[in-house]
N, CA and C atoms as an extended XYZ file, in Angstrom:
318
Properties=species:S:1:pos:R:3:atomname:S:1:resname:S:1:resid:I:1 pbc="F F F"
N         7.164      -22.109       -6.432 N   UNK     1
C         6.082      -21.156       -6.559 CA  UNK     1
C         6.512      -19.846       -5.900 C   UNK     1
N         6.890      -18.904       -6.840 N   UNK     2
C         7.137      -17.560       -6.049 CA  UNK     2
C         6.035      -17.187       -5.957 C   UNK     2
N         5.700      -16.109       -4.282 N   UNK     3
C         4.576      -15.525       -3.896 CA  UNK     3
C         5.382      -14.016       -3.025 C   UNK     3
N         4.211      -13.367       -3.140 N   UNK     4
C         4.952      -12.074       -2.672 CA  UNK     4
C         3.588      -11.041       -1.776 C   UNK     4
N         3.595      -10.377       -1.193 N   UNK     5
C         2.796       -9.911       -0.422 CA  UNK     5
C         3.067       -8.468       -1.005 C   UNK     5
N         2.397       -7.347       -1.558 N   UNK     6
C         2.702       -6.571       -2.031 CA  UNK     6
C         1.430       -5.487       -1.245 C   UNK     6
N         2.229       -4.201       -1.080 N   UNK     7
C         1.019       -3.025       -0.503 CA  UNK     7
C         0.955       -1.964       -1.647 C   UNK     7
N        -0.062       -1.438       -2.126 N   UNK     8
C        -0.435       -1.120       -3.694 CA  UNK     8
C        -1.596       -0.297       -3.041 C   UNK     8
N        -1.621        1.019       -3.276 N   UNK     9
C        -3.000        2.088       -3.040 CA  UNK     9
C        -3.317        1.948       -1.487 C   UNK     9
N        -2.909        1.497       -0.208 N   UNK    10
C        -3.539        1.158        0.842 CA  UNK    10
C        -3.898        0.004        1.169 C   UNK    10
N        -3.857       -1.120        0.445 N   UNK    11
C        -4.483       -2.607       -0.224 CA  UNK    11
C        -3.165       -3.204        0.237 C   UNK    11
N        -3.078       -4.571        0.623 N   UNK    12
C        -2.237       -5.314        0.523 CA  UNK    12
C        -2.603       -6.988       -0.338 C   UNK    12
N        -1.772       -7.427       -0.868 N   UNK    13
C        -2.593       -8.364       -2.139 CA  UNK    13
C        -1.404       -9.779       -1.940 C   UNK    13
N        -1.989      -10.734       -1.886 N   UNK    14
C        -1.309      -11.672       -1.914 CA  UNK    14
C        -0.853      -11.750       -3.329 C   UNK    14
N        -0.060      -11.776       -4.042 N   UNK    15
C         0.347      -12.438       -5.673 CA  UNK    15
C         1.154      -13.275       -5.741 C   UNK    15
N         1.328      -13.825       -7.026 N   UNK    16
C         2.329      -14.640       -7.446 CA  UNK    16
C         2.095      -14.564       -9.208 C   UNK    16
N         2.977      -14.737       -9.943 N   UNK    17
C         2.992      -14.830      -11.233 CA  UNK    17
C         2.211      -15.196      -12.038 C   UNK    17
N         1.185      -14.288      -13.089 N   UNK    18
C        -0.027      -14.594      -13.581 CA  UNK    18
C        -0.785      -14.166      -12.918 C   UNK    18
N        -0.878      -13.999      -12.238 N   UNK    19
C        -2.142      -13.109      -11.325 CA  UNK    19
C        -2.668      -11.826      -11.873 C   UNK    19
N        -4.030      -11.425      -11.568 N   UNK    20
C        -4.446      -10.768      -12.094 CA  UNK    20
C        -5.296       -9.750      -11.063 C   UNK    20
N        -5.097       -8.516      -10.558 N   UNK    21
C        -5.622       -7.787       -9.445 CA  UNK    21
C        -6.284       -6.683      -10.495 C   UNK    21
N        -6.980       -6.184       -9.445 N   UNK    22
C        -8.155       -5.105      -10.006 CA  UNK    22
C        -8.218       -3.665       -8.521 C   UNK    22
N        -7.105       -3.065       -9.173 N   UNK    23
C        -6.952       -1.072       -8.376 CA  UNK    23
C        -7.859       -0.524       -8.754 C   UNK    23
N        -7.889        0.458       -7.801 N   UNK    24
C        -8.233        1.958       -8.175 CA  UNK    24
C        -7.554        2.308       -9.486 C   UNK    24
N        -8.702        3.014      -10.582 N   UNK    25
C        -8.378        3.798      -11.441 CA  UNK    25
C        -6.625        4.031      -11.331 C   UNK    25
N        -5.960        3.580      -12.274 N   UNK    26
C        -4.291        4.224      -12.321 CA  UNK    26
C        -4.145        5.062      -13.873 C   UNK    26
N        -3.838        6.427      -13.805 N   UNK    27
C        -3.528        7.214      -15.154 CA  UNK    27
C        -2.586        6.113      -16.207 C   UNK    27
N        -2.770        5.176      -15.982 N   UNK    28
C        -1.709        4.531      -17.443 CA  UNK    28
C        -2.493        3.491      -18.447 C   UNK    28
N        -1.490        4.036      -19.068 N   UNK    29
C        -2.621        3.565      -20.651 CA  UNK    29
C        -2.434        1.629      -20.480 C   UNK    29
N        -2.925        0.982      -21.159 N   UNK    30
C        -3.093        0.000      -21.218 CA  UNK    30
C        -1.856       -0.690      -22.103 C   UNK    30
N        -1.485       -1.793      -21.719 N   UNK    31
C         0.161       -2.381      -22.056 CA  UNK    31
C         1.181       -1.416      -21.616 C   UNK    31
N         1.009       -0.852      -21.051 N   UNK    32
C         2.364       -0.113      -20.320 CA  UNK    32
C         2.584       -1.256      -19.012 C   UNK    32
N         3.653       -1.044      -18.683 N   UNK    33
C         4.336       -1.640      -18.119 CA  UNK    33
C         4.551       -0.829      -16.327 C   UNK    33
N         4.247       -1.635      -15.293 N   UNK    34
C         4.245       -0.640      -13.909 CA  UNK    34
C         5.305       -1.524      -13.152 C   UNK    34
N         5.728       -1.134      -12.069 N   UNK    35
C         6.798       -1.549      -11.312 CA  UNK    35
C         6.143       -0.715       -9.625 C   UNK    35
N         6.363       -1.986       -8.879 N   UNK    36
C         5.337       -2.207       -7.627 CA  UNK    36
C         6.612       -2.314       -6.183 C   UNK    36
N         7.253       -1.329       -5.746 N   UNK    37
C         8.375       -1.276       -5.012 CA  UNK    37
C         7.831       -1.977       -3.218 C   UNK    37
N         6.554       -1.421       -2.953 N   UNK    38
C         6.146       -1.742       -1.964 CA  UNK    38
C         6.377       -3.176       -1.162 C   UNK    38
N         6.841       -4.122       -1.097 N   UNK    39
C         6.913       -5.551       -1.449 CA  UNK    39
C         7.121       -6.241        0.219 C   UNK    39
N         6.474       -6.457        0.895 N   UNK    40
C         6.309       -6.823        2.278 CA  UNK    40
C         6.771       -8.231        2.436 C   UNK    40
N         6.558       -9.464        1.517 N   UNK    41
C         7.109      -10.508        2.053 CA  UNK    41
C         7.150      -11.200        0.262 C   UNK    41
N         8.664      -12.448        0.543 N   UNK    42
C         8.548      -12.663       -0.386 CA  UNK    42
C         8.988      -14.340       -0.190 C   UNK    42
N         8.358      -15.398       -0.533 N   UNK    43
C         8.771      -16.803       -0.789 CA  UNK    43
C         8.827      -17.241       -1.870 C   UNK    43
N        10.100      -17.977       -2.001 N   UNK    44
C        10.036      -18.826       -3.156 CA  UNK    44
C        10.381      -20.330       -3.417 C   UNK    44
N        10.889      -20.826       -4.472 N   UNK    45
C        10.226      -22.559       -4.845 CA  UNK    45
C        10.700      -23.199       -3.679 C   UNK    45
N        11.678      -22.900       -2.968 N   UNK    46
C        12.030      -23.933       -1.941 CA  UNK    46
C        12.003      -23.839       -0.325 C   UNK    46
N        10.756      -22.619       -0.736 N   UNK    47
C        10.161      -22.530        0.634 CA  UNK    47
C        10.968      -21.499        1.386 C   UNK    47
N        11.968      -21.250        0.878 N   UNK    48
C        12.341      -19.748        1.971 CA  UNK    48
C        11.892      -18.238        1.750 C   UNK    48
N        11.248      -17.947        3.228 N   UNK    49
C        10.601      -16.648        3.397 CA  UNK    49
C        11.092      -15.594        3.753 C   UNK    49
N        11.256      -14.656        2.880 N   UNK    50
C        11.677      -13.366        3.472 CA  UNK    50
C        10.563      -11.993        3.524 C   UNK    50
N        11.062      -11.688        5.103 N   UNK    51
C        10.043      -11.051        5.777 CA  UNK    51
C        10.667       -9.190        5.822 C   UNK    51
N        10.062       -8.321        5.097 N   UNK    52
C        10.894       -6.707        5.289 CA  UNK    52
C        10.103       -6.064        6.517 C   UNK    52
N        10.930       -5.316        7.104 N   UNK    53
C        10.684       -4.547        7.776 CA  UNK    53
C        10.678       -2.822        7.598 C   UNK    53
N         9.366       -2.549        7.078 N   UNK    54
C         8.420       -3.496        6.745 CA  UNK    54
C         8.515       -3.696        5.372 C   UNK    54
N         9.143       -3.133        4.362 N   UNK    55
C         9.470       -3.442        2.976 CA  UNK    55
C        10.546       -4.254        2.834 C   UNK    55
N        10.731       -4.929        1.650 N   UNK    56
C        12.528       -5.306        1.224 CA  UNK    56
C        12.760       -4.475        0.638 C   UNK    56
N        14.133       -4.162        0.779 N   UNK    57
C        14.668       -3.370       -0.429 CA  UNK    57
C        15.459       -3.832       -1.664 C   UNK    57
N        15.239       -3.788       -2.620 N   UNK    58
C        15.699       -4.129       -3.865 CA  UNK    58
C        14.823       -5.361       -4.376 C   UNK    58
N        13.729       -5.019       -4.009 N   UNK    59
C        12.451       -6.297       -4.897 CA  UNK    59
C        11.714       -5.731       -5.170 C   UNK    59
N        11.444       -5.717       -6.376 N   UNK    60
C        10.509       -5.419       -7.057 CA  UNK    60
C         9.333       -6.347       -8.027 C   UNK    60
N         7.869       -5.804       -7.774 N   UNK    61
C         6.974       -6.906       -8.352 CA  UNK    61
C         6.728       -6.186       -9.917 C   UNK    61
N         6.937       -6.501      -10.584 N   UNK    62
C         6.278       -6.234      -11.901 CA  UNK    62
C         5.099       -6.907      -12.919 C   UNK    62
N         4.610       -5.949      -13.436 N   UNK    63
C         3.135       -6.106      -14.020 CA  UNK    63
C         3.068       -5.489      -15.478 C   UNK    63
N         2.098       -5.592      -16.122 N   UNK    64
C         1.625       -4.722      -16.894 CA  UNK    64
C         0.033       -4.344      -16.964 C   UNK    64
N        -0.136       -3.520      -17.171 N   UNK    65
C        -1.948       -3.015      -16.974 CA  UNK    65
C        -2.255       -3.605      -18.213 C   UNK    65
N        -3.609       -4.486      -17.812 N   UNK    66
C        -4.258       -4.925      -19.031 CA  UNK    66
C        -5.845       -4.519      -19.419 C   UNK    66
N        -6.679       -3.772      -18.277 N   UNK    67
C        -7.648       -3.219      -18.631 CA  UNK    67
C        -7.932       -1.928      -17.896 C   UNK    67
N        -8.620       -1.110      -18.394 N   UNK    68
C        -9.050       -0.107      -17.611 CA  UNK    68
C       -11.112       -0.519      -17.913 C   UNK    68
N       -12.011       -0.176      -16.541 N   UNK    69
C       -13.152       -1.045      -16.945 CA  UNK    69
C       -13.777       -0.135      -15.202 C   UNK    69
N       -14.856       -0.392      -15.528 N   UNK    70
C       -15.403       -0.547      -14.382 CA  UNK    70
C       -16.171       -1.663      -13.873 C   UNK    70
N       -15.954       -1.262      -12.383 N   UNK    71
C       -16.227       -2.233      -11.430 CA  UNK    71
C       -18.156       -2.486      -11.487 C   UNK    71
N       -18.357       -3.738      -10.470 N   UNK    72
C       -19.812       -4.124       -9.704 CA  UNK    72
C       -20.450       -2.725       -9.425 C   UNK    72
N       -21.468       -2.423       -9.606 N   UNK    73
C       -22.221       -1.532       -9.383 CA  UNK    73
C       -22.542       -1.428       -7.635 C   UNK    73
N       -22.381       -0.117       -6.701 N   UNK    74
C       -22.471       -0.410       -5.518 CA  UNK    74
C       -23.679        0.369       -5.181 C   UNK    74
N       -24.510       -0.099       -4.649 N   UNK    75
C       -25.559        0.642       -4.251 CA  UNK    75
C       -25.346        1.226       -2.879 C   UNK    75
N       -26.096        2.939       -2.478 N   UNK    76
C       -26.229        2.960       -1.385 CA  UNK    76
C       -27.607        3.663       -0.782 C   UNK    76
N       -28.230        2.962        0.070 N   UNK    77
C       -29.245        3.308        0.194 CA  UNK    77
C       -29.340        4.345        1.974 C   UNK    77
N       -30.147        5.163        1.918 N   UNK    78
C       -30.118        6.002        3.306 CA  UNK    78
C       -31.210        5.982        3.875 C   UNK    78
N       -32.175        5.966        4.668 N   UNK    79
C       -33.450        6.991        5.311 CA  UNK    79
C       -33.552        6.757        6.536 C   UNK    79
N       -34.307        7.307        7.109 N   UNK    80
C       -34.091        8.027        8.717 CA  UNK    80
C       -35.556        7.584        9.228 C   UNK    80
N       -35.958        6.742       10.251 N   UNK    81
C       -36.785        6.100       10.497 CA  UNK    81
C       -38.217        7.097       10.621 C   UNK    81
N       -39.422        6.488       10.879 N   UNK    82
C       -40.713        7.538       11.201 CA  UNK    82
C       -40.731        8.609       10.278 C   UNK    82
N       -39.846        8.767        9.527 N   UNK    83
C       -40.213       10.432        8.408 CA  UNK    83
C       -40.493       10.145        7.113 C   UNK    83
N       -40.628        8.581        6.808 N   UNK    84
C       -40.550        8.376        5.357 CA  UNK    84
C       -39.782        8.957        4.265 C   UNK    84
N       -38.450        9.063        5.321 N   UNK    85
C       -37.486        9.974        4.125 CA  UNK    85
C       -36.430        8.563        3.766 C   UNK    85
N       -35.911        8.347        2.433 N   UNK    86
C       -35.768        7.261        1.621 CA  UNK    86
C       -34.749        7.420        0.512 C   UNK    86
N       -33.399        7.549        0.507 N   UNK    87
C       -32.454        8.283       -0.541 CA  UNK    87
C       -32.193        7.078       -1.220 C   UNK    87
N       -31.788        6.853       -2.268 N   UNK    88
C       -30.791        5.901       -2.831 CA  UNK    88
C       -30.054        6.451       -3.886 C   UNK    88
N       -28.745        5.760       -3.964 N   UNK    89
C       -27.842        6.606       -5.201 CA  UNK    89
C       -27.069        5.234       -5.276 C   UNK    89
N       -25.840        5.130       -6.618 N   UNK    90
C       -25.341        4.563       -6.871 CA  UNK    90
C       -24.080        4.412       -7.468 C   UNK    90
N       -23.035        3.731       -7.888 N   UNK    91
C       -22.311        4.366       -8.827 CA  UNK    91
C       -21.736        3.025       -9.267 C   UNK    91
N       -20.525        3.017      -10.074 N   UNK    92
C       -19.820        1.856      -10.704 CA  UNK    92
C       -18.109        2.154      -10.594 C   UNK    92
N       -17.447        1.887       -9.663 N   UNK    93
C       -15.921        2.401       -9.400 CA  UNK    93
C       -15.298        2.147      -10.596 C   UNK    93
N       -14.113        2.926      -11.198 N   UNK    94
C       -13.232        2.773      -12.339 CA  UNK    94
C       -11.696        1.890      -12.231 C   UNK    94
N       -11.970        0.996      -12.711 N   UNK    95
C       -10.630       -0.164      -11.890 CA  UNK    95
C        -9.343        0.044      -12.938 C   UNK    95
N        -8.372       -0.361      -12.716 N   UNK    96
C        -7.393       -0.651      -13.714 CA  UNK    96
C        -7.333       -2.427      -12.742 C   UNK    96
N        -6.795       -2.936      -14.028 N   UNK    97
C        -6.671       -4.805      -13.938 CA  UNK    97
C        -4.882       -4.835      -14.645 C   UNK    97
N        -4.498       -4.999      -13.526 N   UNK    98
C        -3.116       -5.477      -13.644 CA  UNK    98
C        -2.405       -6.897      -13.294 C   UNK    98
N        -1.676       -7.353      -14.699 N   UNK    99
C        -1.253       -8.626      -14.254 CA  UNK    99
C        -0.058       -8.857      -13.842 C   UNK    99
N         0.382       -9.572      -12.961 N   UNK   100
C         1.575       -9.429      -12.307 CA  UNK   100
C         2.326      -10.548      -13.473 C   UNK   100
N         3.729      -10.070      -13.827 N   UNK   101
C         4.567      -10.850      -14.810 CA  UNK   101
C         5.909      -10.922      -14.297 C   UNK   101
N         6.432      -10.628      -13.132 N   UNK   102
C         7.427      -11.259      -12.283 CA  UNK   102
C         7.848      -10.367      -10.935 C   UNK   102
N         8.431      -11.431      -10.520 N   UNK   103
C         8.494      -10.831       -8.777 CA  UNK   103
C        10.538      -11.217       -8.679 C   UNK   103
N        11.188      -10.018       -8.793 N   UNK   104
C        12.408       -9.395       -9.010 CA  UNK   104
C        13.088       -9.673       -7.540 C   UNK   104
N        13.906      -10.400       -6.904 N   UNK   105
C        14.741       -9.982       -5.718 CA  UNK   105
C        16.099       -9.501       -6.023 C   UNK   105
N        16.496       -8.680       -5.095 N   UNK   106
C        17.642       -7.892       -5.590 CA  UNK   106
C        18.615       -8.256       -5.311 C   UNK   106
């Protein structure tokens, strides 16, 4: 079972092959193909772990984007006690859904 620890937008994501994560909005069209350099730890079938400091170099996780969509609706609500003042607003974040299709050591 390869698994890989990958840091992506600020996020760090456990994966492994077939997996399916959900970013921040990314400008790329859908079936394009992305390449994920960030790559913090990586194990595979027979159990040996390699740990970068803090990246590896020459591993790469690869994916391809399979949706662009938006997210759960997040509500946020405000008001300020004794004044009967009462805001609410809302929105729906814009995700890209990328599936991871192999994890590369160099």
């Amino acid at each position: 079972m390869n698994l890989a620890v990958i840091q992506f937008q600020g996020h760090q994501f456990l994966v492994k092959p077939g997996d399916k994560i959900q970013v921040d909005k990314l400008p790329v069209e859908e079936g394009k193909k992305i390449e994920i350099k960030e790559v913090l730890l990586v194990a595979d079938e027979k159990g040996k772990v390699k740990i970068g400091t803090p990246v590896l170099e020459k591993t790469v996780v690869e994916g391809k984007v399979v949706a662009q969509k938006k997210g759960k609706k997040i509500k946020i609500f405000r008001f300020r006690a004794k004044s009967r003042y009462r805001k609410r607003k809302g929105f729906r974040p814009e995700l890209t859904e990328i599936e991871i299709t192999a994890i590369k050591n160099g």
